[in-house]
C-alpha positions as CSV (number, residue, x, y, z in Angstrom):
1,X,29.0,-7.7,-2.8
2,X,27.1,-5.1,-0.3
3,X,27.0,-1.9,-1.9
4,X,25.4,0.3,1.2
5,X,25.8,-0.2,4.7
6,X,22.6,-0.1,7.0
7,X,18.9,0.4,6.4
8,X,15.9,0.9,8.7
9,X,12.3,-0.4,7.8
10,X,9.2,0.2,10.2
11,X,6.9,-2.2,10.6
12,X,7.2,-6.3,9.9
13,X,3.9,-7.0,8.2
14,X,4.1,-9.1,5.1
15,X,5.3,-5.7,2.4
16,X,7.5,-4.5,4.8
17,X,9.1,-7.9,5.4
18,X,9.1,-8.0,1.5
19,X,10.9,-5.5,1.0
20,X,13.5,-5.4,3.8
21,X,14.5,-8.9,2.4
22,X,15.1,-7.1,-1.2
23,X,17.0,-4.4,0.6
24,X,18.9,-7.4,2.6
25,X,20.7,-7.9,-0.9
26,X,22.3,-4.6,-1.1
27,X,22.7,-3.3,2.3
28,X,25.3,-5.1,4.7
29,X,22.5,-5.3,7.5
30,X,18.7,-4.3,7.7
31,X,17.2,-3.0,11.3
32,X,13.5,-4.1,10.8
33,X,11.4,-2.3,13.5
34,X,9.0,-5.0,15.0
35,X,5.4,-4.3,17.4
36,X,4.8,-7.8,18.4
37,X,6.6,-10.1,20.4
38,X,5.2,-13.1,18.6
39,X,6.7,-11.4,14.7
40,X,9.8,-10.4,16.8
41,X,10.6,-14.4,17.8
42,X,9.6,-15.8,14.2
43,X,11.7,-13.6,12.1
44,X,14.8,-14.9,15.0
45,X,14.3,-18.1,14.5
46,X,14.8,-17.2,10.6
47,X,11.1,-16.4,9.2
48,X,8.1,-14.4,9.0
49,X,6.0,-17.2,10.2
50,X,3.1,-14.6,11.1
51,X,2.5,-13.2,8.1
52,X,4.8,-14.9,5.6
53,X,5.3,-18.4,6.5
54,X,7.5,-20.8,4.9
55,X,9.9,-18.2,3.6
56,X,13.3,-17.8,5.2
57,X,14.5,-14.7,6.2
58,X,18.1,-13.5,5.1
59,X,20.9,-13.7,7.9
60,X,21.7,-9.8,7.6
61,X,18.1,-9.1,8.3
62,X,17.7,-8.3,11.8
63,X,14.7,-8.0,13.9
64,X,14.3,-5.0,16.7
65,X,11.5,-4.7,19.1
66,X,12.1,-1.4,21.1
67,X,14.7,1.8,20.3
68,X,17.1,1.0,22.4
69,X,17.4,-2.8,20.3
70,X,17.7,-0.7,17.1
71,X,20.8,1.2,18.7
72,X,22.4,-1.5,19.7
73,X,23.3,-2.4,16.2
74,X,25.1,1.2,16.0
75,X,23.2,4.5,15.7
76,X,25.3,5.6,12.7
77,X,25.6,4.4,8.9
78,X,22.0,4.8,8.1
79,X,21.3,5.1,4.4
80,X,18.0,4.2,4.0
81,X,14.6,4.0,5.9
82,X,11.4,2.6,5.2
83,X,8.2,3.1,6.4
84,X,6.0,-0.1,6.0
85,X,3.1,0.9,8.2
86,X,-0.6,1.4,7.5
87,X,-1.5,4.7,6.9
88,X,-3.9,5.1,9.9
89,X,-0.1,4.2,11.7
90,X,1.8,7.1,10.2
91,X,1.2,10.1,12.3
92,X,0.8,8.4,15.9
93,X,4.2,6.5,14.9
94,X,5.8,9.7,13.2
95,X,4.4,12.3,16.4
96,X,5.8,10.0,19.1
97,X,8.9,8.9,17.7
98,X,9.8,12.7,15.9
99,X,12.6,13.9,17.0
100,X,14.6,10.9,16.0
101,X,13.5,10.8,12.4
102,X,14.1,14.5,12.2
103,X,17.6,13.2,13.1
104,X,17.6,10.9,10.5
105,X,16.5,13.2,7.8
106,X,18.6,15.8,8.9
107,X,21.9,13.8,7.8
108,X,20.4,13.3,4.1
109,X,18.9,9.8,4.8
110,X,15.8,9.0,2.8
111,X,12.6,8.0,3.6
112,X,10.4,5.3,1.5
113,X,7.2,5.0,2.2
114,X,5.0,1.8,1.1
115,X,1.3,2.9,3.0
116,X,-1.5,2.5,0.6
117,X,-4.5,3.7,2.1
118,X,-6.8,7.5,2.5
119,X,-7.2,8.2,6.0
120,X,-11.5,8.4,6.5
121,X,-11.2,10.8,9.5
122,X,-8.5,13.3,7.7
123,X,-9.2,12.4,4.3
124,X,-5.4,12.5,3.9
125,X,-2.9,10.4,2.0
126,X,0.9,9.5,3.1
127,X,1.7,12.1,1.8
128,X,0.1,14.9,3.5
129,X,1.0,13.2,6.7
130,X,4.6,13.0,6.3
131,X,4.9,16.4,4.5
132,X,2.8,17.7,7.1
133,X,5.2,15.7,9.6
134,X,8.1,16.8,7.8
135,X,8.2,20.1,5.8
136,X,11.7,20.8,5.9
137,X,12.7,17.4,4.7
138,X,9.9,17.2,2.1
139,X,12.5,16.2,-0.7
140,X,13.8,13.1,0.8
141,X,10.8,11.2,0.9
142,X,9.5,8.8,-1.7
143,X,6.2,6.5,-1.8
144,X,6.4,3.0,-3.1
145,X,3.4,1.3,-4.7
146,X,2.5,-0.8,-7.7
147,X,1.5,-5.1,-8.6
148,X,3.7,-6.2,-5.8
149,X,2.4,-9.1,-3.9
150,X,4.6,-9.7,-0.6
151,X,4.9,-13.5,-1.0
152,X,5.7,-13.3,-4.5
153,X,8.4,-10.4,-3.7
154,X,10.2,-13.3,-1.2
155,X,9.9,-15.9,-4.0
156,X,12.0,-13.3,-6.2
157,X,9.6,-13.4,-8.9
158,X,10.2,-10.3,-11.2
159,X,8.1,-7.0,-9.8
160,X,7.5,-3.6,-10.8
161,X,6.8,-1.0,-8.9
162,X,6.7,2.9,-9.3
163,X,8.7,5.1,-6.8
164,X,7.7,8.6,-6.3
165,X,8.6,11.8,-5.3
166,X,9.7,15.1,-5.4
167,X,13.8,15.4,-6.0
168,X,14.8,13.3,-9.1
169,X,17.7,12.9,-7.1
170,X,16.3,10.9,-4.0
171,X,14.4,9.0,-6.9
172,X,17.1,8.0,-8.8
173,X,19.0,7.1,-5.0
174,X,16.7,5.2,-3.4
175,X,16.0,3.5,-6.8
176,X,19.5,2.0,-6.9
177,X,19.0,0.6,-3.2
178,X,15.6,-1.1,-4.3
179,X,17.5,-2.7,-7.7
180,X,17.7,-6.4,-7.7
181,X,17.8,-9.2,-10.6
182,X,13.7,-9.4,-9.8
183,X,12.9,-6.1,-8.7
184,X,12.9,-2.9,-9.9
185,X,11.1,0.5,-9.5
186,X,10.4,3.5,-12.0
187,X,10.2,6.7,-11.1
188,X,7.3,9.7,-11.0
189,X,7.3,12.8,-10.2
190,X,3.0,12.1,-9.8
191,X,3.0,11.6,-5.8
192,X,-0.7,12.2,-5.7
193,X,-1.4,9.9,-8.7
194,X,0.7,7.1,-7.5
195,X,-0.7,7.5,-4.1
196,X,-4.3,7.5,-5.6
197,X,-3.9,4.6,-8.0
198,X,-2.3,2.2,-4.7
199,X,-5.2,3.4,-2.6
200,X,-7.9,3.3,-4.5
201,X,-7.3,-0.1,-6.4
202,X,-8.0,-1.5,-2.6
203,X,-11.1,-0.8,-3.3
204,X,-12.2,-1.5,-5.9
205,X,-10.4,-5.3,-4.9
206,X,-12.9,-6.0,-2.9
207,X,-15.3,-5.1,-5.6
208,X,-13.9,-7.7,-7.3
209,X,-13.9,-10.4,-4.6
210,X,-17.3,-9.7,-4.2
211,X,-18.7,-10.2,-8.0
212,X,-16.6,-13.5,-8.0
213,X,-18.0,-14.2,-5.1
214,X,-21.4,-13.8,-6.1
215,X,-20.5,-16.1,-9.1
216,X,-20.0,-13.9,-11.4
217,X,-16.9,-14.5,-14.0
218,X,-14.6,-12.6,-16.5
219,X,-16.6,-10.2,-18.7
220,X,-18.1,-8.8,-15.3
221,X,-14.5,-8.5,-13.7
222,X,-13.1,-6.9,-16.9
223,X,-15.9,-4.4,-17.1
224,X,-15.7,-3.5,-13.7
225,X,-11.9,-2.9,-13.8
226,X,-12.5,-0.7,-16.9
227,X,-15.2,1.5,-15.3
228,X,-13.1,1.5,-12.0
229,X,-10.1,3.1,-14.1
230,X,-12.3,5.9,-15.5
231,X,-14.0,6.3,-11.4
232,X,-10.1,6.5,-10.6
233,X,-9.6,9.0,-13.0
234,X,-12.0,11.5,-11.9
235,X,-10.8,11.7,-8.6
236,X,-7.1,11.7,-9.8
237,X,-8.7,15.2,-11.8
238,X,-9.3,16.9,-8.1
239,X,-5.7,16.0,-7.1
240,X,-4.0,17.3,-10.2
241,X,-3.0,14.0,-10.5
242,X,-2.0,13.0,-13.9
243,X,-3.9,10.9,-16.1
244,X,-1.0,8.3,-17.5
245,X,0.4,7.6,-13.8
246,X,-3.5,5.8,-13.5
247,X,-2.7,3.4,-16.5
248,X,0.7,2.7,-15.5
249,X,2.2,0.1,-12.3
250,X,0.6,2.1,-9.4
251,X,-2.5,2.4,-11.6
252,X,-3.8,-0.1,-13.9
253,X,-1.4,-2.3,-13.3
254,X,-1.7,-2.6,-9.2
255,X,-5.7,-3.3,-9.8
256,X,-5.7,-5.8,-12.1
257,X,-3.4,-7.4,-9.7
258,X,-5.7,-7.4,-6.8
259,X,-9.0,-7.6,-8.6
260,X,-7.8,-10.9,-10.1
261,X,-4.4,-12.4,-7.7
262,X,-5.6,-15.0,-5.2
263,X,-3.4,-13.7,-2.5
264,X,-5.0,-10.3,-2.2
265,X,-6.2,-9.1,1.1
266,X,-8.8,-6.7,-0.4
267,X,-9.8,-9.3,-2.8
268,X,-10.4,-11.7,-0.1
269,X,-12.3,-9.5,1.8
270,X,-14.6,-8.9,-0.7
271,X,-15.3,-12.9,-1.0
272,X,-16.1,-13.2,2.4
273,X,-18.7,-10.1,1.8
274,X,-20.3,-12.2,-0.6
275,X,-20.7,-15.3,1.4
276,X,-23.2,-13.1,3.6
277,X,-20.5,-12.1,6.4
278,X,-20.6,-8.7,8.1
279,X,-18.0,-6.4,7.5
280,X,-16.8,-5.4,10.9
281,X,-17.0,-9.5,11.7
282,X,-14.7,-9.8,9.2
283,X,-12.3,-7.5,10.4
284,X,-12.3,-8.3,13.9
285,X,-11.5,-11.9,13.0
286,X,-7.9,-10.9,11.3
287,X,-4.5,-9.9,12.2
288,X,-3.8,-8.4,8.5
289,X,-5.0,-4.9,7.5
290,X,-7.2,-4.6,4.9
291,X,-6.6,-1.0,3.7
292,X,-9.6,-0.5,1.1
293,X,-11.9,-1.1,4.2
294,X,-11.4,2.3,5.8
295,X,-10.1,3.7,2.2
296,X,-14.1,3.0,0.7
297,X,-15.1,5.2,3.5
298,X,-12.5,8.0,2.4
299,X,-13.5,7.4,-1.4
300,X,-16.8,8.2,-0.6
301,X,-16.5,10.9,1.4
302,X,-13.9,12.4,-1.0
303,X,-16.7,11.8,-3.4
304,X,-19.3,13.6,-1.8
305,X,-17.2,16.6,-1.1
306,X,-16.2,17.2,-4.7
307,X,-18.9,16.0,-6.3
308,X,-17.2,13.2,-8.3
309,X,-19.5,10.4,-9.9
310,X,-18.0,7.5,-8.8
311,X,-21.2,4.3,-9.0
312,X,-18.6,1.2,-8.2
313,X,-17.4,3.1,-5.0
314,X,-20.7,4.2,-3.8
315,X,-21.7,0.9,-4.5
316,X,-18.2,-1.0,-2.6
317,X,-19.4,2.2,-0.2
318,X,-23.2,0.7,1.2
319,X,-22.6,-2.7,1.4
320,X,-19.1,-2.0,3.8
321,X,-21.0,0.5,5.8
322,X,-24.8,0.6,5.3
323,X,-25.1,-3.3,5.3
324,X,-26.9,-3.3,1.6
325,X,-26.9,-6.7,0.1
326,X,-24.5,-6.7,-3.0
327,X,-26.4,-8.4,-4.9
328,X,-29.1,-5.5,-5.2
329,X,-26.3,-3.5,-5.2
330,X,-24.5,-5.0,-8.5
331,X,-28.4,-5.2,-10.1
332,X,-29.1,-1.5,-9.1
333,X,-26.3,-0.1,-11.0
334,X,-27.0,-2.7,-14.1
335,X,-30.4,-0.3,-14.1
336,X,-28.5,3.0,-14.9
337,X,-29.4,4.2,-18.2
338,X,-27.0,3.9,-20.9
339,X,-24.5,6.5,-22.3
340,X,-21.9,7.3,-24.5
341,X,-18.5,5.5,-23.0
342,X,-16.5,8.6,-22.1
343,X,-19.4,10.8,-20.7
């Protein structure tokens, strides 16, 4: 039995899609705001077949492809919205469509949001945009992120993610919307560190895809996960961030994910890098966003600002954008003289 009555989720890419599905289990319908024609028609006909194919979408889950689709389901009984788009998305979406989300927000409904990525222009996370967006409302909105494949979500395999935010409250709400038999979120008060750990661990994905891709194998991958932590650390210092939310779901446990899951867009990436293809080829060849593209940019100019050592995103840093061979990348840093672990 349906315990809520109607949520709205923003963007049909394959998260989104994810998690309006795990939402379709405890809300009586789900409004899914859809871009493209082509997503709109496959998730009627009863799946994803764009981004998620061979998964069947639930019967309550209903696709919408301009505002005036989304009100004719009914304008009222909104308990829940989600915001599943890039972050390079957020403010044009948010500016142009603002006075109906102040509306929204307004009557108490929360806002989830499940964008993973720094913004290289702004250097800004979700969370400055939205807050920015937002400021009286600041309490109702939450940020998703931890090991949470999309394909894996809609084959109900058991997931973890962290949820946080600023009112335990909205938390401990939206929490109970999210709870299924296979997935479940914990809460944080961190914002910044759980922000941090999902954007970051983009990047250093594609770090991994490239050292397999080069043929390198598991004491390489582990090492360069464990160095990426500390890396991931130091910037989570500048943010206030704290240091347990980086060893934790949104942390630790969303980059050994994609450093090592074959279904990782970063990861994936980063293969392709190593087989001697361009980034910006890559890129232009694919519908999907691949977030730590645009995130190594902001990593490195985040680094540069505040001074923050950070080798295995400088390195992610000048083969993405000054065309450096990652090979003499990977054997450059292997040149750095030793030290003591933590220094």
């Amino acid at each position: 039995m349906t315990k809520h009555k109607k949520a709205l989720v923003l963007g049909a890419g394959a998260f989104g899609t994810s998690i309006a599905t795990v939402l379709a289990a405890n809300f009586e319908s789900v409004i899914l705001k859809v871009r493209s024609e082509d997503v709109y028609k496959a998730i009627k006909s009863g799946e994803n077949s764009v981004y998620l194919p061979g998964h069947a979408i639930p019967e309550n889950l209903k696709p919408a492809l301009t505002w005036d689709e989304v009100d004719s389901y009914g304008k009222s009984d909104y308990e829940l919205m989600v915001n599943g788009l890039p972050t390079a998305g957020i403010s044009p979406f948010f500016t142009e469509n603002k006075d109906r989300f102040e509306e929204y927000l307004a009557q108490g409904i929360p806002l989830v949001s499940l964008s993973k990525g720094i913004d290289p222009d702004t250097l800004e996370m979700a969370d400055d945009l939205l807050f920015d967006l937002f400021p009286s409302h600041r309490e109702s909105l939450t940020f998703l992120s931890g090991p949470s494949f999309a394909k894996e979500i809609m084959q109900e395999q058991i997931t973890l993610a962290t949820l946080a935010g600023r009112s335990r409250k909205t938390i401990k709400q939206v929490m109970e919307m999210l709870d299924s038999p296979y997935f479940k979120c914990l809460g944080s008060y961190d914002v910044k560190g759980v922000l941090l750990g999902g954007a970051l661990k983009n990047v250093i994905a594609i770090a991994g895809g490239i050292i397999e891709g080069l043929g390198y194998n598991h004491n390489t991958r582990a090492a360069m996960i464990t160095r990426a932590i500390n890396e991931m650390l130091r910037f989570g210092k500048v943010f206030n961030a704290r240091p347990e939310t980086f060893y934790g779901l949104s942390g630790m446990g969303d980059l050994i994910l994609t450093t090592t899951g074959g279904l990782s867009r970063n990861k994936n990436f980063g293969l392709e890098l190593a087989k001697g293809r361009k980034a910006d080829e890559i890129i232009q060849s694919q519908r999907t966003v691949v977030e730590g593209y645009k995130t190594a940019k902001a990593a490195f100019l985040l680094s540069e600002r505040y001074e923050i050592r950070a080798r295995i995103f400088h390195g992610v840093y000048k083969v993405l954008y000054e065309g450096a061979e990652p090979r003499a990348v990977i054997e450059g840093m292997m040149k750095v003289p030793s030290k003591f672990e933590l220094e």
